[in-house]
C-alpha positions in Angstrom: -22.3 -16.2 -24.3 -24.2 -17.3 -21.1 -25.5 -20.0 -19.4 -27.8 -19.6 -16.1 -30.9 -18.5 -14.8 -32.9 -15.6 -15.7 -35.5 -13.4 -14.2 -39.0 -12.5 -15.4 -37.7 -9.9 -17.8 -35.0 -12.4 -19.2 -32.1 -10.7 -17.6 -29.4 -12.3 -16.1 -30.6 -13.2 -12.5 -29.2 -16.0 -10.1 -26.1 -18.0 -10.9 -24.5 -18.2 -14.1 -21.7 -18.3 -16.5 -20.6 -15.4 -18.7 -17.6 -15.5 -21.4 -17.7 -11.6 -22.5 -16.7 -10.1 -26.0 -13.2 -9.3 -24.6 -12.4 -12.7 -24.0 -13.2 -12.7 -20.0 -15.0 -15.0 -18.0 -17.4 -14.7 -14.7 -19.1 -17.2 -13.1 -21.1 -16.3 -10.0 -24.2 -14.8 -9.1 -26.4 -12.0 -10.8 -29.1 -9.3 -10.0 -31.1 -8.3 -12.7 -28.6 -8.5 -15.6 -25.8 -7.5 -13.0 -22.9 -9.3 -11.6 -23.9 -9.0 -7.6 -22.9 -11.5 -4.9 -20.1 -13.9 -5.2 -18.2 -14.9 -8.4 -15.1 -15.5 -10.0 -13.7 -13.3 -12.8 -11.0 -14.4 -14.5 -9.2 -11.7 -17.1 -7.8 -12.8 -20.7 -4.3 -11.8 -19.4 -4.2 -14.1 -16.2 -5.1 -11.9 -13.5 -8.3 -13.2 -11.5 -10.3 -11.7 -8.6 -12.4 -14.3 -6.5 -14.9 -12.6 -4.1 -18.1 -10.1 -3.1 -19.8 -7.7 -6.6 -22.7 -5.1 -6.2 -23.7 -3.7 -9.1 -20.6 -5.3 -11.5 -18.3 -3.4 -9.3 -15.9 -5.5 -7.0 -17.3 -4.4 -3.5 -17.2 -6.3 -0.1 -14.6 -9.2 0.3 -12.6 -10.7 -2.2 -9.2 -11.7 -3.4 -7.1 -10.3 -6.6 -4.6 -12.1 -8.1 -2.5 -9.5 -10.8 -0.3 -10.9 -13.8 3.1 -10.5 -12.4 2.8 -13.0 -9.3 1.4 -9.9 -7.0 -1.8 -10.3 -5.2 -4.4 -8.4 -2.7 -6.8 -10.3 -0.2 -9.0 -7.7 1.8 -12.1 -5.6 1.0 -12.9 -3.5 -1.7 -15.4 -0.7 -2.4 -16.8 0.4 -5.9 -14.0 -1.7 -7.4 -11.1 0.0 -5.4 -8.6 -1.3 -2.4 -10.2 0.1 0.1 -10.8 -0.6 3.8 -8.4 -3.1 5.5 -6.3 -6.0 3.3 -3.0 -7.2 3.2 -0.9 -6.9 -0.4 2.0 -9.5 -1.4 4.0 -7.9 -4.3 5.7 -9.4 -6.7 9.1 -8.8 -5.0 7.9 -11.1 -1.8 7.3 -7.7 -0.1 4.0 -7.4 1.9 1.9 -4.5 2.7 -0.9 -5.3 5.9 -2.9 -2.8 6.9 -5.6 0.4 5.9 -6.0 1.4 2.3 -8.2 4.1 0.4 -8.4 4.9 -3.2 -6.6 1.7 -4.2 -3.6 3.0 -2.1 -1.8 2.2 1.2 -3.6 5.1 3.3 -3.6 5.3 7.2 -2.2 2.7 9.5 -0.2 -0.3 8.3 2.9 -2.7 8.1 4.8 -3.1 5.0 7.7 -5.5 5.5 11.1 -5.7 3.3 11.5 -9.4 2.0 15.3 -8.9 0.6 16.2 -7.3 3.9 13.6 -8.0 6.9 13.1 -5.0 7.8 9.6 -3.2 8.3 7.9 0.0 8.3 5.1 0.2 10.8 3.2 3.3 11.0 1.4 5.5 8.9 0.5 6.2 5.4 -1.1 8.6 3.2 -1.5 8.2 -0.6 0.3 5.8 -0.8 3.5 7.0 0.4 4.9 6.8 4.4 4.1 10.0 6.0 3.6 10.6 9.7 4.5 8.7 12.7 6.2 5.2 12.4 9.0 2.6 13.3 11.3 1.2 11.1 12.2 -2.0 12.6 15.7 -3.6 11.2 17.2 -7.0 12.3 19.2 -5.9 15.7 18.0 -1.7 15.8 15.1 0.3 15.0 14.2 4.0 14.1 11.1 5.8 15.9 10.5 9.5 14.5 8.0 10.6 11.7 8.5 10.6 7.9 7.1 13.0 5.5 6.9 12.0 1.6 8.7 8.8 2.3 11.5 10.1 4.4 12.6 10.3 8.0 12.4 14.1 9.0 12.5 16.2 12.4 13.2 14.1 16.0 13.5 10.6 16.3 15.1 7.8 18.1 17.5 4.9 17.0 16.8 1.6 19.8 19.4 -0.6 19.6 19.2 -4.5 21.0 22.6 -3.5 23.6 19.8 -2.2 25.6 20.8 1.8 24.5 19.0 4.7 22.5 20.7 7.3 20.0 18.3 10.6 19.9 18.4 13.1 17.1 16.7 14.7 14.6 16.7 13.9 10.5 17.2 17.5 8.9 16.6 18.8 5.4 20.1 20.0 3.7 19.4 22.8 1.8 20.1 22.6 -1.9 22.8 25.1 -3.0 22.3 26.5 -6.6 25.4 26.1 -8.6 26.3 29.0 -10.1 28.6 27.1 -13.1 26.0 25.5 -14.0 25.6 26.0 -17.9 22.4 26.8 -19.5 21.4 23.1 -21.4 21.3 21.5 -17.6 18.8 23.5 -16.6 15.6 21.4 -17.8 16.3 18.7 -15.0 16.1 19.8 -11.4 19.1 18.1 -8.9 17.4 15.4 -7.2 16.7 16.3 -3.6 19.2 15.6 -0.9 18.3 12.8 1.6 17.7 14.2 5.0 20.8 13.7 7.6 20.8 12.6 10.7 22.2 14.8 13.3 22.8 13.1 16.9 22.0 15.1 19.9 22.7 12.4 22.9 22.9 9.0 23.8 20.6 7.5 26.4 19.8 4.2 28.4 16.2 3.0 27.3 13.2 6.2 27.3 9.7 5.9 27.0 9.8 8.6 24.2 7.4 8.2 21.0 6.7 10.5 18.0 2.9 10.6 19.1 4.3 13.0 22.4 4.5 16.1 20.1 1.1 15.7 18.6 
């Protein structure tokens, strides 16, 4: 079903309401029979995106609001996150910064509701890889993470006015030798990196960006 204007050809052109086959609804503007411009679109299972189409792709500015509570204000291109937007989950964490792909990808800020803590730094995929800061309530961490974890030299900063410098190193997984034949479908999980301390200092200038 829809109601609206038209062009010469009779396609949709202008503003207009839509209700589609799937149960859907759009109500915005049109360019020849596609949704481009500004509209609403609201899905049959509650989620709704508000904002900027080209071409009936979501593209420009515009806000999503997902099923379970979540919700992403911040631009989009050929209907993916991408460019800069900030991402409330459905946990009260938030996500502000750079994203690609429909993932959190370059610089950004993704802050812990349950604890208060926050990641600042980089992203790729998705996952925290590169140089960052993980700030906590009275400390923080500065290093680099690869895949999600701390790894290689870093810095703890604690409020007291004092610094902890060490490095996070990979422990190496040791194959048991007992281990009977049925186990060996899953692999152990991989061992958290550790953190060995090399000295503590008054307050240093140092940053993970130094050895780049």
């Amino acid at each position: 079903e829809y109601e609206g204007d038209r062009d010469g050809e009779g396609q949709r052109h202008g503003f207009g309401k839509a209700r589609l086959p799937n149960g859907d609804t759009y109500e915005g503007e049109y360019e020849h029979g596609l949704r481009s411009g500004h509209g609403t679109y609201r899905f049959k299972n509650g989620a709704l995106y508000t904002g900027d189409y080209l071409q009936n792709k979501k593209h420009g500015k515009g806000v999503f609001f997902y099923p379970d509570g979540s919700k992403y204000a911040g631009d989009w291109v050929h209907d993916q996150r991408q460019g800069y937007g900030e991402y409330l989950y459905a946990n009260g964490d938030t996500y502000t910064g750079e994203w690609a792909n429909n993932k959190r990808h370059g610089q950004g800020t993704y802050v812990y509701k349950e604890t208060g803590s926050k990641y600042v730094g980089c992203w790729v995929n998705g996952i925290q890889n590169g140089p960052a800061e993980l700030i906590h309530l009275n400390h923080r961490f500065k290093g680099r993470f690869l895949n999600g974890k701390p790894l290689g030299r870093g810095k703890f900063i604690f409020d007291i006015g004092c610094e902890q410098h060490g490095e996070y190193i990979q422990p190496v997984q040791v194959k048991e030798t007992e281990r009977e034949e049925e186990d060996e479908d899953e692999p152990p999980p991989p061992l958290e990196p550790v953190w060995k301390v090399s000295e503590i200092t008054k307050l240093t200038p140092w940053s993970p960006h130094d050895e780049e």
